[in-house]
MDTraj code that builds the backbone (N, CA, C; nanometers):
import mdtraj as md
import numpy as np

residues = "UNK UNK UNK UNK UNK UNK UNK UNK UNK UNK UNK UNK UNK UNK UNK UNK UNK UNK UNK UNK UNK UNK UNK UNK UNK UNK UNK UNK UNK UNK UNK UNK UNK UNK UNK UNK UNK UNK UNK UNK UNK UNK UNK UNK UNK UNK UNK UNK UNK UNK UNK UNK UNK UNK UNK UNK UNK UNK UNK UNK UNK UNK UNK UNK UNK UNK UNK UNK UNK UNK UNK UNK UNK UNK UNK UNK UNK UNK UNK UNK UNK UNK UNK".split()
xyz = np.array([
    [2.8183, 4.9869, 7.9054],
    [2.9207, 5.0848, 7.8809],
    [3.0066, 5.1061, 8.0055],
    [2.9282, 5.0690, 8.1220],
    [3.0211, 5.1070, 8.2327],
    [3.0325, 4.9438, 8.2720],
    [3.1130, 4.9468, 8.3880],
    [3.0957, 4.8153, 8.4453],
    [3.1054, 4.8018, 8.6138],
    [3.1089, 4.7336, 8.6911],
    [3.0669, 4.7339, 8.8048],
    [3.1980, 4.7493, 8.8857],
    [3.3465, 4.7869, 8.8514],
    [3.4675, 4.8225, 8.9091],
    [3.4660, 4.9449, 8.8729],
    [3.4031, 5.0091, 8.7992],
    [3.4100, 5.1902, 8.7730],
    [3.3055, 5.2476, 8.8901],
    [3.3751, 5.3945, 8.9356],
    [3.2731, 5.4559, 8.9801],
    [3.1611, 5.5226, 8.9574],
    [3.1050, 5.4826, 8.8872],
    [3.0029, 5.5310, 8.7416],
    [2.8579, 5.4453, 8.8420],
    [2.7386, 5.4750, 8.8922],
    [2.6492, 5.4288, 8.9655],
    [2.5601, 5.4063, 8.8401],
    [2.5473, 5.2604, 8.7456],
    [2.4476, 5.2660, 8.6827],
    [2.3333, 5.2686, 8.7631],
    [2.2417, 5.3896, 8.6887],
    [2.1353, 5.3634, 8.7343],
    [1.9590, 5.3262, 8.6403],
    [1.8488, 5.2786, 8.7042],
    [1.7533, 5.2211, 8.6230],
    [1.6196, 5.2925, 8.7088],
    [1.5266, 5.2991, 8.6173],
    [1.3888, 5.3364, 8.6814],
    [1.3477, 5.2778, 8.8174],
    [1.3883, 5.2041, 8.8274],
    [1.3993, 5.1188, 8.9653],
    [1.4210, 5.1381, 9.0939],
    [1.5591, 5.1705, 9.0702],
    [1.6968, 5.2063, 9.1297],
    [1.7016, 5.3964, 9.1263],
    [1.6323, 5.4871, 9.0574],
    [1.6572, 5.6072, 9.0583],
    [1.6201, 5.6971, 9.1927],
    [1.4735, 5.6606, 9.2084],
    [1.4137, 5.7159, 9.3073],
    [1.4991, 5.6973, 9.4079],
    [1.5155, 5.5932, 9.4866],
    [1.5777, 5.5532, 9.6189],
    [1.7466, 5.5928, 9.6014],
    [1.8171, 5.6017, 9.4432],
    [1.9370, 5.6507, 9.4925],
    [1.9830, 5.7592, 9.4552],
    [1.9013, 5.8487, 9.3844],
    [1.8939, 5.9977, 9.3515],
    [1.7681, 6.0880, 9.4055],
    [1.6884, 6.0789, 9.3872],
    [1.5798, 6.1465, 9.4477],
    [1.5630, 6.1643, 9.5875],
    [1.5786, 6.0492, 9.6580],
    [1.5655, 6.0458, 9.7983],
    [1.6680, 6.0429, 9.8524],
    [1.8138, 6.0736, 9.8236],
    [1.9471, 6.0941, 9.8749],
    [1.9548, 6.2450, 9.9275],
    [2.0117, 6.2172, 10.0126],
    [2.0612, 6.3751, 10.0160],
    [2.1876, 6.4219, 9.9516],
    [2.2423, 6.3338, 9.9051],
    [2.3556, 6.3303, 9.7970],
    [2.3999, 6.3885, 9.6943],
    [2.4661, 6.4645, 9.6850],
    [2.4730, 6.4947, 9.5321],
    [2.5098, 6.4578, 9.3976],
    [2.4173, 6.4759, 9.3152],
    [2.4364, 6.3607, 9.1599],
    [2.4332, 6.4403, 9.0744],
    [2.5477, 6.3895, 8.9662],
    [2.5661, 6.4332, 8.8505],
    [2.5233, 6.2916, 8.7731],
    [2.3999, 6.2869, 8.6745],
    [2.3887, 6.1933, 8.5971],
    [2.3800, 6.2103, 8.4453],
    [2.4201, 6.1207, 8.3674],
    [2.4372, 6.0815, 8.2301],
    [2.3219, 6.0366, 8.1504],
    [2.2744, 6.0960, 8.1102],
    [2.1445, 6.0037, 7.9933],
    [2.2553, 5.9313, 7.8928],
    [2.2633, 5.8810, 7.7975],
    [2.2665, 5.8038, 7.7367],
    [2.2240, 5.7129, 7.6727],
    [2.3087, 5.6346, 7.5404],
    [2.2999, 5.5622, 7.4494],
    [2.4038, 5.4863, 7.4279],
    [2.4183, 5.3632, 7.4319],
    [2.5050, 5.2746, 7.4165],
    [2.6062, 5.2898, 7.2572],
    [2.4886, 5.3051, 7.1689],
    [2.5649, 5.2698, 6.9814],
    [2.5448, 5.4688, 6.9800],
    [2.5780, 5.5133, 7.1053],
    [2.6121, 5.6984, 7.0484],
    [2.7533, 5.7152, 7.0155],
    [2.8037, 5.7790, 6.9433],
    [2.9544, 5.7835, 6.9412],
    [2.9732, 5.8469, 7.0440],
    [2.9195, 5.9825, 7.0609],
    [2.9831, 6.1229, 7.1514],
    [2.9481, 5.9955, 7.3104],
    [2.8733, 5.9847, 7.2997],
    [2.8768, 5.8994, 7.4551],
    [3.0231, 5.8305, 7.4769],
    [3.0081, 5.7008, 7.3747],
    [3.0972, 5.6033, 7.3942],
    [3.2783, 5.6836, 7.4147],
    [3.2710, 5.8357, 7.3266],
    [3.3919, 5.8851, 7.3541],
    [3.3672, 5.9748, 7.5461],
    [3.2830, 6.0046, 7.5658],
    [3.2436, 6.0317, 7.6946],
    [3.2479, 5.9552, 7.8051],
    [3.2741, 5.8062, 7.7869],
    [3.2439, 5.7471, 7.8581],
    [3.3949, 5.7217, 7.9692],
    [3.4949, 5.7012, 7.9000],
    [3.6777, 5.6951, 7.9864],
    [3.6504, 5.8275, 8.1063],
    [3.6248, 5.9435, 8.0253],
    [3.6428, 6.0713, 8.0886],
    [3.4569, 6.1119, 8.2355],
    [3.3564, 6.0035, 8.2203],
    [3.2756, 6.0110, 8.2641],
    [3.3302, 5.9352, 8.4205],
    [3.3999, 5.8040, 8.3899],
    [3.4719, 5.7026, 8.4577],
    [3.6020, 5.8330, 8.5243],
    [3.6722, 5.8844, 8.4947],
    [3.7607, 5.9545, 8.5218],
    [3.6906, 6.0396, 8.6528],
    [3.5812, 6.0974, 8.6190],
    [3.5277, 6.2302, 8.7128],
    [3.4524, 6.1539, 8.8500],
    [3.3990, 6.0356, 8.8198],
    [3.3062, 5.9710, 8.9258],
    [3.4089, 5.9666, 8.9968],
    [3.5693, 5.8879, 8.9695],
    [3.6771, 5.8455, 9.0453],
    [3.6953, 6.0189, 9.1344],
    [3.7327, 6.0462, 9.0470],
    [3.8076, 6.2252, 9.1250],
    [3.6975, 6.2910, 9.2045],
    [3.5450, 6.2469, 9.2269],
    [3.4388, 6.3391, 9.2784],
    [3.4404, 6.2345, 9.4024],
    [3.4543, 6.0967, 9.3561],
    [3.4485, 6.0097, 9.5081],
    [3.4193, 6.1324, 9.6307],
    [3.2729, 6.1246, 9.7566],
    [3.3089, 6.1990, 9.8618],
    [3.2729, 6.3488, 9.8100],
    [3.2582, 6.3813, 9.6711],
    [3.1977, 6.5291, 9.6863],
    [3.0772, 6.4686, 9.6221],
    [3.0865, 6.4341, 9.4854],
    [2.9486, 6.4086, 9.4660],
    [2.9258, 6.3063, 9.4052],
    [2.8091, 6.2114, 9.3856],
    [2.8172, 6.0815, 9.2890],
    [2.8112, 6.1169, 9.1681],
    [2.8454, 6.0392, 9.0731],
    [2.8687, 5.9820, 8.8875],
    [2.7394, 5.8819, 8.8907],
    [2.6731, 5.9039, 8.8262],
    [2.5364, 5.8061, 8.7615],
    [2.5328, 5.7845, 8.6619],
    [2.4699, 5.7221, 8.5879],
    [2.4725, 5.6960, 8.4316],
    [2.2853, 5.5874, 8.4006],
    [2.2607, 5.6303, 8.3287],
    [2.1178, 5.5936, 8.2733],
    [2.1322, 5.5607, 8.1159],
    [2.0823, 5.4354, 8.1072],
    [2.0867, 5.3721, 8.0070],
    [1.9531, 5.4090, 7.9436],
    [1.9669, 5.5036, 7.8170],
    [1.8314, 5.4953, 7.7986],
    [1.7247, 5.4531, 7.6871],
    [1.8525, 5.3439, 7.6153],
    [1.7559, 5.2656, 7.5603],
    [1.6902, 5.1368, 7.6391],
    [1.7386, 5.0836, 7.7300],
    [1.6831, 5.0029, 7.8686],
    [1.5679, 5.0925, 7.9505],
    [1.6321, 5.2139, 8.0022],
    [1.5260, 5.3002, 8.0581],
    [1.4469, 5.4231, 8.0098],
    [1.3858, 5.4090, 7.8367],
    [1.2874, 5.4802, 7.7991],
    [1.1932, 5.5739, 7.8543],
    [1.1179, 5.5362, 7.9822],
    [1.0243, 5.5939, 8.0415],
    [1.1054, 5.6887, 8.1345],
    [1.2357, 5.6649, 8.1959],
    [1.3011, 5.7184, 8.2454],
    [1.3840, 5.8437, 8.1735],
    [1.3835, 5.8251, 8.0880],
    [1.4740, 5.8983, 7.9725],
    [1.3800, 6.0163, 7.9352],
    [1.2577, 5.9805, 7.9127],
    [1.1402, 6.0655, 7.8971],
    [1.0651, 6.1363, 8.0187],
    [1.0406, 6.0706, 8.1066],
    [1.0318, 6.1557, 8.2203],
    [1.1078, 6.2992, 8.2676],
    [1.2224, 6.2606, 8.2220],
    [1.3271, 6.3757, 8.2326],
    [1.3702, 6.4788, 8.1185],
    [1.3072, 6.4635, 8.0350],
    [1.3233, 6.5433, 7.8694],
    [1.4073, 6.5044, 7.7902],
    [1.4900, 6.3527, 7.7932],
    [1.6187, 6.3551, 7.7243],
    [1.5628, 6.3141, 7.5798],
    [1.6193, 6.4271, 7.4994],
    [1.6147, 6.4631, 7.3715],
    [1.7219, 6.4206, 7.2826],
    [1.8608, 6.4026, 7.3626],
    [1.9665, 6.3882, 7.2665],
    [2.0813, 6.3580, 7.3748],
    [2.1752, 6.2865, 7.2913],
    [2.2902, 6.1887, 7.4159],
    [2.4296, 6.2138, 7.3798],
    [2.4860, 6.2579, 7.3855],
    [2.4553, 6.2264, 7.5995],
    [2.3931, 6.3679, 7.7069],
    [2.3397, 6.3294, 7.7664],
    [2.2906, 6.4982, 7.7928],
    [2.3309, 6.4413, 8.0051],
    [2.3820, 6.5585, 8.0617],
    [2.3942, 6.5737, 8.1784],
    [2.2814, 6.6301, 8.2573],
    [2.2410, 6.5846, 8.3540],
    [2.1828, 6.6724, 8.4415],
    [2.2633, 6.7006, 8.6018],
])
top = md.Topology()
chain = top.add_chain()
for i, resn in enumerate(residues, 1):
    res = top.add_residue(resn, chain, resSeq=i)
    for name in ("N", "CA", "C"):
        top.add_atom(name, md.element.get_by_symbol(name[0]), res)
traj = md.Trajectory(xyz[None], top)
């Protein structure tokens, strides 16, 4: 949904710890679903805010039919949900 010229930081179970947890950074991230509508209409305006926050805070995004355990770890119940 995103791609690697947006400022949108996909992120993966992998990749979370070391670039959200252990940042001192501040993150706004996306749960998600790829085949969600409300996402896929979320997604221009998700791309929009990462660009305009550049320097205050990061844009993340979690795929969470790829990252299940991740998705659940965190309570996501329904998509797109912000934390």
């Amino acid at each position: 949904m995103y791609s690697d010229a947006d400022d949108v930081v996909e992120l993966t179970t992998s990749s979370f710890k070391k670039e959200v947890k252990d940042s001192s950074d501040f993150w706004i991230v996306e749960f998600y679903a790829p085949w969600c509508g409300h996402c896929q209409k979320l997604a221009p305006e998700w791309t929009k805010a990462a660009t305009q926050l550049k320097g205050v805070a990061k844009v993340g995004a979690v795929n969470c039919d790829d990252e299940k355990d991740l998705a659940q770890t965190y309570g996501i119940k329904g998509f797109p949900t912000i934390k």
